[in-house]
N, CA, C and O atoms as CSV, one atom per row, in Angstrom:
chain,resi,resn,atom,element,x,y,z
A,1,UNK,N,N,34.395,67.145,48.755
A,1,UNK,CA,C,33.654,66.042,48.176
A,1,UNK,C,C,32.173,66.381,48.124
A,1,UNK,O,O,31.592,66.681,49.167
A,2,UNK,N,N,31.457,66.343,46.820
A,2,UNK,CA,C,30.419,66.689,46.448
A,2,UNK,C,C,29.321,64.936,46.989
A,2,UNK,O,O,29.386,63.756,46.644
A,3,UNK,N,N,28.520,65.663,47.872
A,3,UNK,CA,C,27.611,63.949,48.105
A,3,UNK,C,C,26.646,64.849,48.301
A,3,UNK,O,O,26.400,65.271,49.431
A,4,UNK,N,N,25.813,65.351,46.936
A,4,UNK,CA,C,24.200,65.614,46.843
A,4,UNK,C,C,23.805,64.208,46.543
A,4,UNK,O,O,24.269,63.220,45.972
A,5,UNK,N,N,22.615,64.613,47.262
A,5,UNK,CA,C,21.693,63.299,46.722
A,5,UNK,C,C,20.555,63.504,46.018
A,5,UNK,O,O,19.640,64.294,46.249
A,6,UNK,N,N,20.726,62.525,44.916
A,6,UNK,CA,C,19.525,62.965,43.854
A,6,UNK,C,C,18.194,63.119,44.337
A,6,UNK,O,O,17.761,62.598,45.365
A,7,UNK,N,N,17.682,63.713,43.706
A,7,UNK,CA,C,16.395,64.097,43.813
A,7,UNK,C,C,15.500,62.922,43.169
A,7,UNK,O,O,15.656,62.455,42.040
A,8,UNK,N,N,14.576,62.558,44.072
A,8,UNK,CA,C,13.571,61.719,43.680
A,8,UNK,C,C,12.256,61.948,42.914
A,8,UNK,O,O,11.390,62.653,43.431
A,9,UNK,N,N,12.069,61.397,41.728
A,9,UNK,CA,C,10.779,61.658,40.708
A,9,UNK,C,C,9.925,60.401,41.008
A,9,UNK,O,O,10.737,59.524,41.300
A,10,UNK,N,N,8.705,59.916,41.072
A,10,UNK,CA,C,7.904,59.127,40.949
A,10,UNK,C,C,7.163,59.408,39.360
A,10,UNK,O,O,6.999,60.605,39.124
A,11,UNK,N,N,6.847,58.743,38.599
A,11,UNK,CA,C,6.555,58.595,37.371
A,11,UNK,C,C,5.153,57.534,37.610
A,11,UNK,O,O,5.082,56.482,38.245
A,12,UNK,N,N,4.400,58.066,37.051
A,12,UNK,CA,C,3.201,57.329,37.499
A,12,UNK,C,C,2.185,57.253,36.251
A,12,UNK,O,O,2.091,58.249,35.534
A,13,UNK,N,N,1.278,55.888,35.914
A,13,UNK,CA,C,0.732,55.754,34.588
A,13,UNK,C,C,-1.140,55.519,35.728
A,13,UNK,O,O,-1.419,54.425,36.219
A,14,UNK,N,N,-1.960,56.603,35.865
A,14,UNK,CA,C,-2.680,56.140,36.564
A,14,UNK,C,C,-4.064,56.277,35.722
A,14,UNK,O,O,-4.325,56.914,34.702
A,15,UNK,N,N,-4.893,55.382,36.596
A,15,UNK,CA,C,-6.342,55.297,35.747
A,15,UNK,C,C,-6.092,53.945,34.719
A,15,UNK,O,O,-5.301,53.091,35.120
A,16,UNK,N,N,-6.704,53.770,33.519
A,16,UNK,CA,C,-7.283,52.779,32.924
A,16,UNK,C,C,-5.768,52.632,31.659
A,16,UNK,O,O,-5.409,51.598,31.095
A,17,UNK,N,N,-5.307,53.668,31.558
A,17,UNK,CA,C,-3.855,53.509,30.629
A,17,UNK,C,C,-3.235,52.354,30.480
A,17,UNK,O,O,-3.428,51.615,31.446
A,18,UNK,N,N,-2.847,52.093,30.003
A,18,UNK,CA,C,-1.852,50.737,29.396
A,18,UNK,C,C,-0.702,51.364,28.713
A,18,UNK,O,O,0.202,50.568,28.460
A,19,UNK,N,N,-0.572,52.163,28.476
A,19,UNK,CA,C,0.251,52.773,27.218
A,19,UNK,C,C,1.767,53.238,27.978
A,19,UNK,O,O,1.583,54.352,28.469
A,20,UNK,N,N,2.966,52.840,28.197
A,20,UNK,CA,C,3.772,53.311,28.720
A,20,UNK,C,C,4.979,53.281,27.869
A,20,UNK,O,O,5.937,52.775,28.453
A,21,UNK,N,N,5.181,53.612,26.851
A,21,UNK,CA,C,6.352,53.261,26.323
A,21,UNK,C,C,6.514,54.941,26.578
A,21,UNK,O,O,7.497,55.014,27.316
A,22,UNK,N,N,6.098,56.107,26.361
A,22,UNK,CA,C,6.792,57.412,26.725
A,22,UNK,C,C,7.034,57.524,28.113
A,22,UNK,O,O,7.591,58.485,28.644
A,23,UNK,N,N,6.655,56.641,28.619
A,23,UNK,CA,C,6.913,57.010,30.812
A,23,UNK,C,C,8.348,56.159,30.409
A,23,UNK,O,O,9.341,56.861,30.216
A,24,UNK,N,N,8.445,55.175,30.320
A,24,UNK,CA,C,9.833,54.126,29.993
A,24,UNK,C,C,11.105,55.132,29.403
A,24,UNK,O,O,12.153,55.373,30.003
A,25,UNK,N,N,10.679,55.665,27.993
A,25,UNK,CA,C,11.621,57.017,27.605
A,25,UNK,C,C,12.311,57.637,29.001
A,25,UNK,O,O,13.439,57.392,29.430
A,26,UNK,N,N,11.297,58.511,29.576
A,26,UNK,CA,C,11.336,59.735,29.851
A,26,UNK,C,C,11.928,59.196,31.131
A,26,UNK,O,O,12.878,59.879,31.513
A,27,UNK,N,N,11.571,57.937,32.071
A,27,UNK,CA,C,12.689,57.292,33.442
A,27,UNK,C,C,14.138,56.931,32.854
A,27,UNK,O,O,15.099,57.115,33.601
A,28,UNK,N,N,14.349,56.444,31.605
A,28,UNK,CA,C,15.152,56.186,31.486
A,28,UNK,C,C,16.504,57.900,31.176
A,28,UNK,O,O,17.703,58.032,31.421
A,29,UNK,N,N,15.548,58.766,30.619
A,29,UNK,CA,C,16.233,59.524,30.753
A,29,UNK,C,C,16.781,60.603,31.913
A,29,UNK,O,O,17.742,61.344,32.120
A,30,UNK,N,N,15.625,60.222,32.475
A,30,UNK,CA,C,15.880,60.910,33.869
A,30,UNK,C,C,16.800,60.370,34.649
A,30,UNK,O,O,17.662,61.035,35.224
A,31,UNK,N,N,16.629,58.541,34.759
A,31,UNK,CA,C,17.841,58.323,34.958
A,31,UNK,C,C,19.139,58.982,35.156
A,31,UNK,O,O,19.771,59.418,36.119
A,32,UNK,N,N,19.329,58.876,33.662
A,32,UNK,CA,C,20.643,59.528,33.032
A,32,UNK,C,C,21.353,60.428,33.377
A,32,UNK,O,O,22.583,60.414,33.443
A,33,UNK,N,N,20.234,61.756,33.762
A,33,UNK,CA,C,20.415,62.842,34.567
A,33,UNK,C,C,20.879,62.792,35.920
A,33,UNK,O,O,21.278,63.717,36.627
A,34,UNK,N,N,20.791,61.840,36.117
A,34,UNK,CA,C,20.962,61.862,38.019
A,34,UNK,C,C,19.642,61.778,39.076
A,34,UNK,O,O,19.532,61.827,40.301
A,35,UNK,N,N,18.826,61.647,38.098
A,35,UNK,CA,C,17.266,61.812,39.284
A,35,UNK,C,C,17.262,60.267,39.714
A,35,UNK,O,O,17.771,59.369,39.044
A,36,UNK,N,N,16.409,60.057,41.310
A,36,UNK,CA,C,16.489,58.778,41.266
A,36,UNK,C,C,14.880,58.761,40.919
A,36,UNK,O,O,14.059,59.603,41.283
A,37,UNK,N,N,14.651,57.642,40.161
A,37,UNK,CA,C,13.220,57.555,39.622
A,37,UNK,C,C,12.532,56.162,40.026
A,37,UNK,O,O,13.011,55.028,39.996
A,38,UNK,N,N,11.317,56.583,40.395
A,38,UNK,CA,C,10.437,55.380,41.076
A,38,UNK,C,C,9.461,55.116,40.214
A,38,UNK,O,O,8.673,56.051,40.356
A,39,UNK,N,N,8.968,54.253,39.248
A,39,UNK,CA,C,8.171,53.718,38.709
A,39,UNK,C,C,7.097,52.856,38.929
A,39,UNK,O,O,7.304,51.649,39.045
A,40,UNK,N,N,5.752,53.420,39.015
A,40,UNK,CA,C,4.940,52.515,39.918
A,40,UNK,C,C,4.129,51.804,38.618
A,40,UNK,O,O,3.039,51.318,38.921
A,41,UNK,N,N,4.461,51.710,37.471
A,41,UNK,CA,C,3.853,50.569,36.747
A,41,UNK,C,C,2.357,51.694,36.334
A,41,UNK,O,O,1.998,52.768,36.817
A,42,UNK,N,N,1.715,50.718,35.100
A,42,UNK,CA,C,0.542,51.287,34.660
A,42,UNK,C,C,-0.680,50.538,35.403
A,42,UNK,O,O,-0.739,49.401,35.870
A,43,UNK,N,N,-1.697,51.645,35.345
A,43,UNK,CA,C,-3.572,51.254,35.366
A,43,UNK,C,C,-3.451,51.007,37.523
A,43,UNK,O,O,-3.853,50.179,38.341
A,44,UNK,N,N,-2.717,52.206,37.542
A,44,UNK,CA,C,-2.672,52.574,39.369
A,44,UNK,C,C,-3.722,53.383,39.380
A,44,UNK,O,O,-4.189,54.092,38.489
A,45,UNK,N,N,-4.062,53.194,40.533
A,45,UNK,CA,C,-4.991,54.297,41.277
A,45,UNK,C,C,-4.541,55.978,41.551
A,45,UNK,O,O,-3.400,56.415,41.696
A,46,UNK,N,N,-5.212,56.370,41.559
A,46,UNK,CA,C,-4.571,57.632,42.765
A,46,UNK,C,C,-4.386,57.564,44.084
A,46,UNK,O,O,-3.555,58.230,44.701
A,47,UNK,N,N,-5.364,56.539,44.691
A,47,UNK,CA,C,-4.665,56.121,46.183
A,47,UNK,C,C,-3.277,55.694,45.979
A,47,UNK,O,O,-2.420,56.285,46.636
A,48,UNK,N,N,-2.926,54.791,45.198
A,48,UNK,CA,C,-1.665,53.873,45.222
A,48,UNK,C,C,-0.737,54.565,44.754
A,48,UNK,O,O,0.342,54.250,45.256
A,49,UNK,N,N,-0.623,56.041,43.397
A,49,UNK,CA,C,-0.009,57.176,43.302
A,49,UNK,C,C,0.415,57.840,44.621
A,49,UNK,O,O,1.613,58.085,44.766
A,50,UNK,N,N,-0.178,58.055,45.286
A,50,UNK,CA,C,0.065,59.295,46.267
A,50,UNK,C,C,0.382,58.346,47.725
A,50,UNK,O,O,0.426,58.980,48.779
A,51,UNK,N,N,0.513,57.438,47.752
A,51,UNK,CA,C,0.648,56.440,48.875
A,51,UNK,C,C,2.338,55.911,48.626
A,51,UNK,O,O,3.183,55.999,49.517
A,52,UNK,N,N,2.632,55.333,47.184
A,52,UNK,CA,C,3.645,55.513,46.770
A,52,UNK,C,C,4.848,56.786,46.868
A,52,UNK,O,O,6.024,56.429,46.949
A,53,UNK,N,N,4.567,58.044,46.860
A,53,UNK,CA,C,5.075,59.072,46.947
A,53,UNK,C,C,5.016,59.528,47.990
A,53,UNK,O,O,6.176,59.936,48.061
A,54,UNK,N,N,4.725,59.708,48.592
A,54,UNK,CA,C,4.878,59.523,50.341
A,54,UNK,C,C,5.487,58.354,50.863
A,54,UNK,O,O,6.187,58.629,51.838
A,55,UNK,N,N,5.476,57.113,50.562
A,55,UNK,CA,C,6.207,56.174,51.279
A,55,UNK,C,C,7.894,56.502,50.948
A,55,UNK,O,O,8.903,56.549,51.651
A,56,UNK,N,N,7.569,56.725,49.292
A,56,UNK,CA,C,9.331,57.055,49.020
A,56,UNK,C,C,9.470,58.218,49.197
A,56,UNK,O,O,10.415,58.818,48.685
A,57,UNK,N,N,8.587,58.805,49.945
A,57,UNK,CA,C,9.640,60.172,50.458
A,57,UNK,C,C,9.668,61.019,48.817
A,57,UNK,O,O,10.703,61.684,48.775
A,58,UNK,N,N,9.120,61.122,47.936
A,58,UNK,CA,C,9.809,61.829,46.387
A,58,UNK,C,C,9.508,62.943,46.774
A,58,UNK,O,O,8.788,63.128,47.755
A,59,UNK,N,N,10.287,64.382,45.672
A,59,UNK,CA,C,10.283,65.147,45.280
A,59,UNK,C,C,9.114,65.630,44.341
A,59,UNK,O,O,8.632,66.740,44.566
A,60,UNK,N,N,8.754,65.068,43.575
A,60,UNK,CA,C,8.107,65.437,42.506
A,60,UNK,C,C,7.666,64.093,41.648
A,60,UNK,O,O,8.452,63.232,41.254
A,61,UNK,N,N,6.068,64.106,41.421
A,61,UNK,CA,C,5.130,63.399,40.877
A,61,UNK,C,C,4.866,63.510,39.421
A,61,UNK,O,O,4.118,64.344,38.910
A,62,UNK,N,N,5.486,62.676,38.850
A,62,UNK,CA,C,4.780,62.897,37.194
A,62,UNK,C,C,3.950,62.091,36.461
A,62,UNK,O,O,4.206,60.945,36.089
A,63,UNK,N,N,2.621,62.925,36.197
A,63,UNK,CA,C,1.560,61.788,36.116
A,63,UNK,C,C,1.490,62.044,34.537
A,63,UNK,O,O,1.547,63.170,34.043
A,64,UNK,N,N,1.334,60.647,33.679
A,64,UNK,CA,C,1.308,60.385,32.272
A,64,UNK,C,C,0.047,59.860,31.942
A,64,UNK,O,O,-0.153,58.905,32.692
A,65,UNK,N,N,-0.787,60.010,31.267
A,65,UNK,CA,C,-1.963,59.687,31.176
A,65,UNK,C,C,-2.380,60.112,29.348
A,65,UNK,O,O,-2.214,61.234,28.870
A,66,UNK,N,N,-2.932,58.906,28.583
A,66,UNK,CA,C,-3.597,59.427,27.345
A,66,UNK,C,C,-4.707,58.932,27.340
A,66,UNK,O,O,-5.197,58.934,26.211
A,67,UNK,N,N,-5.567,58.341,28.389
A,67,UNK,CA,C,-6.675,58.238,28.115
A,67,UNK,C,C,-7.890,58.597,27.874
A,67,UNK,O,O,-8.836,58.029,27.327
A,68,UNK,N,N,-7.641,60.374,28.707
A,68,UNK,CA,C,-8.472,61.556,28.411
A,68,UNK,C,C,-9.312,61.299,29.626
A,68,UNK,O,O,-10.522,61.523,29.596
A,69,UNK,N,N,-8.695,60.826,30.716
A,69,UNK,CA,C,-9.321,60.892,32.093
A,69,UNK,C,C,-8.652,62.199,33.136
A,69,UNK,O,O,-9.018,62.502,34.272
A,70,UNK,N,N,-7.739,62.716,32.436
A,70,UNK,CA,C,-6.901,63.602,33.061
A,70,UNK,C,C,-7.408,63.867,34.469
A,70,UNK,O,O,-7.144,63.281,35.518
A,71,UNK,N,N,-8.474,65.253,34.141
A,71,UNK,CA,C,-9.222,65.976,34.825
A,71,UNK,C,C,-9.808,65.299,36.107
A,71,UNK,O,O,-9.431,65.715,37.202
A,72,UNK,N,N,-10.372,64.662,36.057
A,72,UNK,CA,C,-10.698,63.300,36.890
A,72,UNK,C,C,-9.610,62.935,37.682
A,72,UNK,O,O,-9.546,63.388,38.825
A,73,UNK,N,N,-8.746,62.192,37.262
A,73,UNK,CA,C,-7.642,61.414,38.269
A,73,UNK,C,C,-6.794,62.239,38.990
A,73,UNK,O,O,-6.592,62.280,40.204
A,74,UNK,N,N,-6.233,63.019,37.907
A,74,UNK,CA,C,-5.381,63.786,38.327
A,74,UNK,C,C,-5.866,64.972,39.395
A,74,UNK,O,O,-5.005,65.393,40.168
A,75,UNK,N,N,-7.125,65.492,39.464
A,75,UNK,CA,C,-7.212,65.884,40.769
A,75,UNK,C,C,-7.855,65.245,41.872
A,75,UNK,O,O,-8.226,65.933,42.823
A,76,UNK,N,N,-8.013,64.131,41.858
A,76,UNK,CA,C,-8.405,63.293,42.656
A,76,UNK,C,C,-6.728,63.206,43.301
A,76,UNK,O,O,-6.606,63.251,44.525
A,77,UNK,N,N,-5.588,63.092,42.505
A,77,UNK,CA,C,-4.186,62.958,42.961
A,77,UNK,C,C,-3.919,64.130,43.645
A,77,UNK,O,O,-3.018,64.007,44.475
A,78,UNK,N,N,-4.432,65.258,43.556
A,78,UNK,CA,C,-4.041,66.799,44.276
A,78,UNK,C,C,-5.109,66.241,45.928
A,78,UNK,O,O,-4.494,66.159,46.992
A,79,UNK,N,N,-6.707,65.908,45.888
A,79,UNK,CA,C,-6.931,66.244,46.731
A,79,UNK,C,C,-6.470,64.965,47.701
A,79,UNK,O,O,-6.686,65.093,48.906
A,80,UNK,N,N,-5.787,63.627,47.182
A,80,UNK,CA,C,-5.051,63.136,48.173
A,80,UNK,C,C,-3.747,63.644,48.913
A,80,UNK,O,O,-3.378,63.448,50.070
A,81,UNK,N,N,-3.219,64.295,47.973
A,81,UNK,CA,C,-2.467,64.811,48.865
A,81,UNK,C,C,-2.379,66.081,49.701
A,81,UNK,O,O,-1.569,66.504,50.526
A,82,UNK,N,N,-3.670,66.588,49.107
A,82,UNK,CA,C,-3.838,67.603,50.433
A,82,UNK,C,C,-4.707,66.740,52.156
A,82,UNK,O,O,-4.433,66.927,53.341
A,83,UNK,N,N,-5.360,66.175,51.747
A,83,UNK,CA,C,-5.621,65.199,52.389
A,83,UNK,C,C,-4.536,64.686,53.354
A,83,UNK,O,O,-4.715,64.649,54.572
A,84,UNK,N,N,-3.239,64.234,52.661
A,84,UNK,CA,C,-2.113,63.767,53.350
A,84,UNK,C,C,-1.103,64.837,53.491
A,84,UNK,O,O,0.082,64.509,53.538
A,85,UNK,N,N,-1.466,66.164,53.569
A,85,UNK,CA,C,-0.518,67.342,53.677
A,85,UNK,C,C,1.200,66.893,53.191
A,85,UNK,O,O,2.376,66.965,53.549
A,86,UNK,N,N,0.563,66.547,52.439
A,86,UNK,CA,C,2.241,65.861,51.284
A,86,UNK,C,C,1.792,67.546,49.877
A,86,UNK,O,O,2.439,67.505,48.830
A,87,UNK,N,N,0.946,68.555,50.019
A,87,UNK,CA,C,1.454,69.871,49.148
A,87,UNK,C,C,2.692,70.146,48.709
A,87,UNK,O,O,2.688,70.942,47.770
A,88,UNK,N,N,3.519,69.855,48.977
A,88,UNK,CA,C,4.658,69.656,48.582
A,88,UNK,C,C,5.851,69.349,47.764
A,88,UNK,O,O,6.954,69.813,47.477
A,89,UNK,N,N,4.987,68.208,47.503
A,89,UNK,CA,C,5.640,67.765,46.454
A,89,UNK,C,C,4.835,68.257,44.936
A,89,UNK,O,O,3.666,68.295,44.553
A,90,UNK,N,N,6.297,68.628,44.291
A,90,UNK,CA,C,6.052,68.947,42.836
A,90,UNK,C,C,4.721,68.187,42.045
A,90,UNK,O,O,4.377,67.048,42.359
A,91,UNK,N,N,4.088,68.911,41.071
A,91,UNK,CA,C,3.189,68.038,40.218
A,91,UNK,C,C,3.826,68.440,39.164
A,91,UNK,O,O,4.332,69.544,38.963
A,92,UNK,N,N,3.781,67.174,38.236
A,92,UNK,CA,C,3.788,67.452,36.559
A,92,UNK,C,C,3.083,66.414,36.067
A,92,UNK,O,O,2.749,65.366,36.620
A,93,UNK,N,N,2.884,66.817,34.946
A,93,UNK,CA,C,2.164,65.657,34.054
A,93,UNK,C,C,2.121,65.519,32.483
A,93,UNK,O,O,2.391,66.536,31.844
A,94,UNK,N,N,1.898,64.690,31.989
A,94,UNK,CA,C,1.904,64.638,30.451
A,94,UNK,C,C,1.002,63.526,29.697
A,94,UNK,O,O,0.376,62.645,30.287
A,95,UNK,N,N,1.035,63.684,28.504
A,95,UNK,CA,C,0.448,62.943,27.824
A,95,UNK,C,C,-0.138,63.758,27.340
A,95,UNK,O,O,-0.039,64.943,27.660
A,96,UNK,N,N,-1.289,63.074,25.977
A,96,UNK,CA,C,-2.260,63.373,25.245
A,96,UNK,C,C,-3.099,64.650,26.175
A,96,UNK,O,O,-4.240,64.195,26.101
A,97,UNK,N,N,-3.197,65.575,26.758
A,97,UNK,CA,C,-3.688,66.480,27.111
A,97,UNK,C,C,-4.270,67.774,26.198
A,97,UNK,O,O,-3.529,68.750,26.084
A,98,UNK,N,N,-5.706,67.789,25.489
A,98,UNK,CA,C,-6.269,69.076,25.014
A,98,UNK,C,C,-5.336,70.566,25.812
A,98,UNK,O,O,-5.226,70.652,27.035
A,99,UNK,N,N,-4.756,71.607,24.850
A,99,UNK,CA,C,-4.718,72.479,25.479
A,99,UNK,C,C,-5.485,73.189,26.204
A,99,UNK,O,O,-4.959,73.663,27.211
A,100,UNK,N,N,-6.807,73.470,25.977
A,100,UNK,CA,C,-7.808,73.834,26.595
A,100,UNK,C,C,-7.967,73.266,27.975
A,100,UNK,O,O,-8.458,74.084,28.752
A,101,UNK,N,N,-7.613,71.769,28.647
A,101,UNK,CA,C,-7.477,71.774,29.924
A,101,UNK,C,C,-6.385,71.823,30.885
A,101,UNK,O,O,-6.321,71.477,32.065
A,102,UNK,N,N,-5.395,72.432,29.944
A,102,UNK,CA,C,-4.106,72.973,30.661
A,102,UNK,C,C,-4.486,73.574,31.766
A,102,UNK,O,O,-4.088,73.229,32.878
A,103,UNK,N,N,-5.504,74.779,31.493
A,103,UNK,CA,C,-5.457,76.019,33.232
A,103,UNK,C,C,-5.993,75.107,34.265
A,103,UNK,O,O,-5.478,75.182,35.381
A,104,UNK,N,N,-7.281,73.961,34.003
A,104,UNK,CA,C,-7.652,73.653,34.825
A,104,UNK,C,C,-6.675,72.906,35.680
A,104,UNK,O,O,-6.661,72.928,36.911
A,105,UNK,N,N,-5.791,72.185,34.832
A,105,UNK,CA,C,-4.730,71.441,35.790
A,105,UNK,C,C,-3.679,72.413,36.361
A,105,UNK,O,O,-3.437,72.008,37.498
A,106,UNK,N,N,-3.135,73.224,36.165
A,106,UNK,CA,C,-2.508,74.489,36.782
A,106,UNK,C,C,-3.117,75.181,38.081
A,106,UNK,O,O,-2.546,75.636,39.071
A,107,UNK,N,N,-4.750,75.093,37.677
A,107,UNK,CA,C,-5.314,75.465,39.085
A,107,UNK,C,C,-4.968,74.490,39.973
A,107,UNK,O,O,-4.583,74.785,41.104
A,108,UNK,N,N,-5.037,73.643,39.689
A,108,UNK,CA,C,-4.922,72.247,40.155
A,108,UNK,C,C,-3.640,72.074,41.173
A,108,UNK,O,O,-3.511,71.269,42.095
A,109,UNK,N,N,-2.539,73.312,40.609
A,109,UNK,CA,C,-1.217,73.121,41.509
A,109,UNK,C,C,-0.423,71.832,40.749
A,109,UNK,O,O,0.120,71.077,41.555
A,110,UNK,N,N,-0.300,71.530,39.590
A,110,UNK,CA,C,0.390,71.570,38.728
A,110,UNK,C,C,0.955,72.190,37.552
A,110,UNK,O,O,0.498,72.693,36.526
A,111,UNK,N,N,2.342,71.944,38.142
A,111,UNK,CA,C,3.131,72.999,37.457
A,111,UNK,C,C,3.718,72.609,36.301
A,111,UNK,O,O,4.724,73.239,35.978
A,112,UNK,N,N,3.414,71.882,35.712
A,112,UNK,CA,C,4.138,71.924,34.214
A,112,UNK,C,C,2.869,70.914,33.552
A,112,UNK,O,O,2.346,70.189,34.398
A,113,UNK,N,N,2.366,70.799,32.250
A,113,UNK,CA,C,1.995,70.075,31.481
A,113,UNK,C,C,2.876,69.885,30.043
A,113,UNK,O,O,2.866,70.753,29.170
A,114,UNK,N,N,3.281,69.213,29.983
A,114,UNK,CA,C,3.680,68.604,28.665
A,114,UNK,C,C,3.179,67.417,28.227
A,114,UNK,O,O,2.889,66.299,28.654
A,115,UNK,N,N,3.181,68.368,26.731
A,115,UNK,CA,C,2.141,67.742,25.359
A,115,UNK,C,C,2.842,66.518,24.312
A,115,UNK,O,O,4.052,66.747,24.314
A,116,UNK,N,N,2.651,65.735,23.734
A,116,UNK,CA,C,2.994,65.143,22.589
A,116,UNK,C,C,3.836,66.303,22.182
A,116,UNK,O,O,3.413,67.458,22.136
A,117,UNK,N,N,5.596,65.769,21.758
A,117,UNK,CA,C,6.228,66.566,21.164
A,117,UNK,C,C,7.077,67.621,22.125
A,117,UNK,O,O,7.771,68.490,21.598
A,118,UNK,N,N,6.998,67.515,23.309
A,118,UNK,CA,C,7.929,68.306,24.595
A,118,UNK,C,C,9.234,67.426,23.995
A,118,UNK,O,O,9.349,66.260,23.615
A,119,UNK,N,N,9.980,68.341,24.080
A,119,UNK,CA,C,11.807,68.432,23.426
A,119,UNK,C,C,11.856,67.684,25.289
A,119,UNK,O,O,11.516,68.090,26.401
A,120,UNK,N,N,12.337,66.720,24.855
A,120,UNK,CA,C,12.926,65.898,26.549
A,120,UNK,C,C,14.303,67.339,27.342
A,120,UNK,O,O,14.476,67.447,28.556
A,121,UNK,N,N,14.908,68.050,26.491
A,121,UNK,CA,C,15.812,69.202,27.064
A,121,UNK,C,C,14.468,70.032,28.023
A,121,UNK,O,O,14.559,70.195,29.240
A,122,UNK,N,N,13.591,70.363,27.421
A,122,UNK,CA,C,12.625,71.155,28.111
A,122,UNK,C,C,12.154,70.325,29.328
A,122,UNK,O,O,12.347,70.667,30.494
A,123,UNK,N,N,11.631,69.401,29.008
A,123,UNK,CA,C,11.246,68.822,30.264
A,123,UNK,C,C,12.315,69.038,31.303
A,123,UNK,O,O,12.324,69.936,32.145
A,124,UNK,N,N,13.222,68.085,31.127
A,124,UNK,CA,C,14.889,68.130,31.917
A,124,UNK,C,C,15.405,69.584,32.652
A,124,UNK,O,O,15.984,69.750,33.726
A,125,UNK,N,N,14.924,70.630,31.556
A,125,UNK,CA,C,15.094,71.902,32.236
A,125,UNK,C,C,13.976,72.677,33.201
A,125,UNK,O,O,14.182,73.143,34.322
A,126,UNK,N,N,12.582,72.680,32.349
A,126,UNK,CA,C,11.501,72.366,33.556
A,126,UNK,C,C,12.125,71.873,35.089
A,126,UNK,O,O,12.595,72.612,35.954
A,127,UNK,N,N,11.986,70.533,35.125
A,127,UNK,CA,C,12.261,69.797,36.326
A,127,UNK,C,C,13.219,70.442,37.014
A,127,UNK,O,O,12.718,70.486,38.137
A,128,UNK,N,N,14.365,71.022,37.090
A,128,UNK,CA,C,15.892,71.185,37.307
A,128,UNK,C,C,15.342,72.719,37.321
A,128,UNK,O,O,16.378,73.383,37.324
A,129,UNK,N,N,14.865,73.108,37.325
A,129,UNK,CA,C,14.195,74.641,38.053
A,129,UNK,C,C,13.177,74.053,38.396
A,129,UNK,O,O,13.588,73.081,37.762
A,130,UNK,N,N,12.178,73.683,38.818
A,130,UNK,CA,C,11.180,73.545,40.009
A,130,UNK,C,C,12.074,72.595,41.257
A,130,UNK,O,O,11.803,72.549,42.457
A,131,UNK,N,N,13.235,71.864,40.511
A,131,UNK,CA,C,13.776,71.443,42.225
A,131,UNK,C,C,14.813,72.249,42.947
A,131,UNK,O,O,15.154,72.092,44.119
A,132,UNK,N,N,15.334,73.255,41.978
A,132,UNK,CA,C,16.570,74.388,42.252
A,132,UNK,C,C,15.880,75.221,43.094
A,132,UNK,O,O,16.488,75.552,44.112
A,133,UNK,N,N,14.662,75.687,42.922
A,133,UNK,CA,C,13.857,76.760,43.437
A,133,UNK,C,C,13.358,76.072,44.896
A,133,UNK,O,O,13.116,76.820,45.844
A,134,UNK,N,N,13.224,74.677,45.022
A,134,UNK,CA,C,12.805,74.271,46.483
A,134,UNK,C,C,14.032,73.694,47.237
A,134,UNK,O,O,13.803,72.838,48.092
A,135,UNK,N,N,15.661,74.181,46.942
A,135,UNK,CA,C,16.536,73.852,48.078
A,135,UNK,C,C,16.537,75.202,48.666
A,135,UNK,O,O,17.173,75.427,49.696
């Protein structure tokens, strides 16, 4: 008898965003997959991101953002959790993101950015190798 237990994603809309109908997509498909997915709602903090993901214990953080605050929040979200030695857990992120600040978020210790137009298979396969590689 197979009793894995899914792997937990937190999906997170942080900073000044309103815009969530692609975070809604992309839980619902994760869903689907078997991930269990935690949704902390739009226009969160990065305290309340990374406080959230640590309380539920997740796997992996996916931060959605088109407001063009990226750079800003999103490592404000890395140095809380080095802060809370939660390194650990996966980063990804998406949205409206310039290619040009892809490396900086990579330095950043996030590992995937996806753009407007990521094939949801890619993502799905993304994810499902960064959590294969940490059992």
């Amino acid at each position: 008898m197979n009793t894995k237990i899914p792997k937990r994603i937190l999906i997170g809309k942080v900073g000044l965003d309103g815009h969530d109908r692609g975070a809604k997509f992309l839980i619902r498909a994760l869903r689907d997959a078997g991930y269990e997915v935690i949704y902390t709602g739009i226009r969160r903090t990065p305290e309340q991101i990374v406080r959230t993901a640590i309380d539920e214990d997740v796997d992996v953080i996916g931060l959605s953002l088109l407001s063009g605050a990226h750079n800003e929040l999103f490592a404000r979200v890395t140095e809380l959790l080095k802060n809370e030695g939660a390194e650990d857990i996966v980063l990804v992120a998406g949205g409206t993101i310039p290619e040009k600040d892809i490396p900086q978020l990579e330095a950043l210790g996030f590992r995937h950015v996806f753009t407007p137009g990521t094939a949801l298979s890619e993502i799905l396969a993304a994810l499902e190798q960064e959590l294969t590689n940490r059992e």
